[in-house]
C-alpha angles and dihedrals in degrees: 000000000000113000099225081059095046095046099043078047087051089048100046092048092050099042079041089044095102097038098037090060090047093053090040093050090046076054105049096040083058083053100052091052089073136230100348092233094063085069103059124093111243083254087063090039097055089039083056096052104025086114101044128104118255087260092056096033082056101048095039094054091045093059089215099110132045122256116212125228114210116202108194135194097181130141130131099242090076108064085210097063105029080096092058085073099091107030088084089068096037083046090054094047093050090051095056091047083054081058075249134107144218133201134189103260105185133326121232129209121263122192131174127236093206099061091045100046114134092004135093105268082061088072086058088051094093109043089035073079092068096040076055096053097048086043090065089044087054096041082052103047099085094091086231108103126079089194140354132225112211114214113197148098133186141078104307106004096072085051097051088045100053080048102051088051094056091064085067094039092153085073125081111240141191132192122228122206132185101212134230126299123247119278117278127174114348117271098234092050088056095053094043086061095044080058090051097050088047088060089046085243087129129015145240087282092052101051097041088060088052093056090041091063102044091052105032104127150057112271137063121312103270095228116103098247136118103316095047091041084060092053095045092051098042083067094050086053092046101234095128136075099264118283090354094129104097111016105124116253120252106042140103092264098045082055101049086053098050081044081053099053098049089052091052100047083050087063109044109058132106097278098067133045095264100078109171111166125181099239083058096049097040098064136137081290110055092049090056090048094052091055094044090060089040087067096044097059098036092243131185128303082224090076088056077075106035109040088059087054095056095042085058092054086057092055089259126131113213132175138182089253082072089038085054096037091055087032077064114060097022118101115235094235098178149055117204132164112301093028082045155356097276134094138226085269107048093054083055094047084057101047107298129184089350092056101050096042084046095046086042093050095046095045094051100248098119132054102250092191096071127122107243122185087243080059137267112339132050093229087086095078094047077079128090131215126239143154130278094189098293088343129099134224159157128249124183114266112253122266093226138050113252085210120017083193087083114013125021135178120262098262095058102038124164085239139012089229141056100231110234120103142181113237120197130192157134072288094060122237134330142160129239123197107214106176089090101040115082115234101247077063109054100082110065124170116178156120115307115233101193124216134195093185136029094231082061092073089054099052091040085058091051091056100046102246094132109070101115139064109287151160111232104215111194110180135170086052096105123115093274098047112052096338099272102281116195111255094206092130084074089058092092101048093045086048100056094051088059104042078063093061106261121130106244133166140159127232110188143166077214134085130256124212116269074252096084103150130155106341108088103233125181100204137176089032113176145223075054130189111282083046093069085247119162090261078072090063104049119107135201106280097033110137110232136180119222097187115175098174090055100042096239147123119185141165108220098242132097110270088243089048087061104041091053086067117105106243111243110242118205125199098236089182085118097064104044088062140089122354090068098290098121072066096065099044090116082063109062093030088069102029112145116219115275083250084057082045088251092264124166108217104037 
């Protein structure tokens, strides 16, 4: 093992020793209850299988044979998830034919970032993680289920639902992806003409049939954002069916490996000798190894929130000095659209999940000891599944890349570091993601515009305003104040200043998409606005450092001189109000910091 990994592993268990032994203990004290369904009265009991066929009825009241739970985040407005529809039915079927059943515990919401950028359901995406979350607690709470299958995707959903089971950490559980959609236009072609459209060179009809043919199918966004982040790191933890990340949906394969999944979860519950619950297989390593894999493949910013979040659920205490000192010594292996030109299909098509686990486990980057569902040993899942005929199997991953121009081995990265680092200040702490900046742009000093609003940006852009270097600041965007909406919808203007040559970035208590790309961006930053943080003080002409080499992000003043500054205060009534945001109040009223992963109820 690497010693930086072992080190950054040694540091998180003892600072997690205290809350880890609390969570296992919660853990061990539901186990020792028993199978759920021995402690219901025969009134519970008959409520829990009333629907269910005479074969089920009679397996589930003999308590000799595991009953599946299915979360599902399935509905046909997200691309990523239309192909959830039918796996309750073919779940149900498998399990049978394991002489188990399975039942439809509870449904969670599932909403998409890109249909709500830049509009007000975007300010509900954050928290929607934590209604996810408490969804999968209550789909779970009937004391019927052995162990539960998770089907979901995309940007918050996998994370509320990892959270949600670790609330039942006593259950095995196994995650269930649909896959990506084939490749469309190209990703860079589509940003090219967001950046025209910006500049009024094409119009609305234009733009909308770029977009159109770039997502025009059922299955995940094949950027390499959020949504696909989740799925890559869902294999390093071990929570997939090996190598199940990126399949497409709707075809023979995608099918065997839900199959899979189902016959797996059927053995390794507590009636038989294989336990394998999912407090015992999310641990200090798997989490190391998660961000680990997170670096190496240049993932989304958004997993600088949510993973903390998870690893808290677990009873672990993460923070972004062990994302940038692992940032540090891992090799950036991919690129992926935006740290490149490729899509999620292409990096599939060249080795995908099996190479870089493969590359990260010889090179000493990932913990090879874990438990993983698929069993003990992470190299199960450096292998990739393919077809004998009907029947399905696992190859060894190959040794090379079939295209190093978009994933390449451990010795020959395309850089010796991951790209996301932690900067520190007089403004607080933020992250910056690197991979996607080149490197002549990641020191900016420069006058500070200061926005209340995102919409302002945009405005300020039409009228020219923005011709200069210049530091966007957009505060009053952070987890208390209008739940931490991405600003991603600000990406194309940025980016066309500095495509003419001006030095532009963005500092923000807000977030950005997973797809961070070229423009350096500090983001999260805390203390943020509504908090009365530094970032409420500035004022338009201060001279401020974004320095991403160094690690730092200043405003030129004397630390007295700023905080002698009155805060500016902001009537957010505005945003509290109307789609369904006066619902979610809670919410930002007990918002933890993005170092503490935003949550609501830690």
């Amino acid at each position: 093992m690497h010693p930086a990994v072992v080190k950054v592993t040694d540091r998180i268990r003892q600072r997690s020793e205290a809350s880890r032994k609390v969570y296992l203990d919660k853990c061990d004290a539901m186990r020792r209850r028993g199978p759920q369904r021995g402690h219901l009265s025969c009134s519970n009991l008959a409520h829990g299988f009333a629907a269910c066929g005479d074969g089920d009825k009679n397996r589930i009241r003999l308590e000799e044979a595991a009953n599946i739970g299915i979360v599902t985040a399935y509905n046909d407005m997200l691309s990523a998830h239309k192909p959830l529809e039918n796996y309750p039915e073919l779940i149900r079927q498998t399990a049978a034919a394991m002489g188990c059943s399975a039942q439809v515990a509870g449904g969670v919401p599932a909403m998409c970032d890109g249909v709500t950028q830049g509009m007000e359901g975007m300010e509900l995406s954050l928290f929607s993680r934590d209604n996810i979350a408490m969804g999968t607690a209550i789909a779970l709470s009937h004391s019927m289920f052995d162990a539960a299958l998770c089907l979901g995707v995309c940007d918050k959903i996998i994370p509320g639902l990892m959270i949600g089971s670790l609330s039942f950490g006593h259950l095995p559980v196994i995650m269930v992806p649909g896959g990506p959609m084939h490749s469309g236009l190209a990703n860079d072609e589509k940003a090219r003409v967001r950046q025209l459209f910006a500049e009024g060179k094409v119009g609305q009809e234009e733009l909308l049939e770029a977009e159109a043919s770039s997502y025009h199918s059922e299955g995940t966004c094949t950027f390499y954002g959020t949504a696909n982040s989740n799925q890559m790191l869902m294999e390093a933890m071990g929570l997939h069916v090996p190598g199940n990340a990126f399949v497409p949906p709707n075809n023979t394969l995608r099918e065997k490996l839900t199959q899979a999944a189902v016959e797996r979860i059927c053995k390794i519950t507590d009636l038989g000798p294989n336990y394998t619950p999912i407090s015992e297989v999310v641990d200090e390593r798997c989490i190391v190894n998660a961000l680990v894999t997170l670096m190496a493949t240049g993932g989304s910013t958004n997993h600088s929130i949510h993973w903390i979040a998870i690893a808290r659920a677990a009873g672990i205490i993460i923070d972004w000095h062990d994302y940038e000192d692992l940032s540090h010594i891992t090799p950036l292996l991919c690129r992926i659209y935006p740290n490149g030109t490729a899509d999620i299909n292409h990096f599939h098509a060249a080795g995908g999940t099996g190479f870089v686990i493969s590359q990260l486990l010889n090179a000493g980057l990932l913990h090879g000891d874990v438990k993983t569902v698929w069993g003990e040993g992470l190299d199960h899942y450096s292998r990739m599944p393919t077809l004998a005929g009907d029947t399905l199997q696992w190859q060894p991953v190959q040794t090379n890349s079939a295209d190093e121009a978009v994933l390449r081995s451990a010795d020959k990265p395309f850089a010796p570091e991951g790209g996301m680092k932690l900067l520190t200040g007089k403004l607080g702490r933020s992250i910056i993601k690197t991979s996607a900046v080149k490197p002549e742009q990641r020191i900016v000093e420069a006058p500070a515009v200061v926005f209340n609003r995102q919409e302002d940006i945009k405005a300020a852009f039409d009228r020219g305003e923005l011709e200069k270097d210049f530091i966007a600041v957009v505060r009053f965007q952070g987890p208390r104040a209008n739940g931490m909406p991405e600003l991603h919808k600000l990406t194309p203007y940025l980016g066309v200043l500095q495509e003419r040559g001006f030095k532009v970035a963005l500092v923000t208590d807000g977030r950005m998409s997973g797809a961070s790309g070229k423009v350096p961006a500090a983001i999260h930053l805390y203390p943020e606005a509504i908090d009365g943080g530094p970032i409420a003080r500035l004022q338009d002409g201060d001279i401020l450092r974004l320095d991403a080499e160094a690690g730092t992000l200043d405003v030129l003043l004397s630390a007295d001189e700023l905080a002698a500054r009155p805060a500016t205060v902001m009537d957010l009534s505005g945003y509290h109000d109307g789609y369904g945001r006066d619902l979610f109040s809670s919410m930002r009223a007990n918002a933890g910091t993005p170092e503490q992963g935003a949550a609501s109820f830690y």
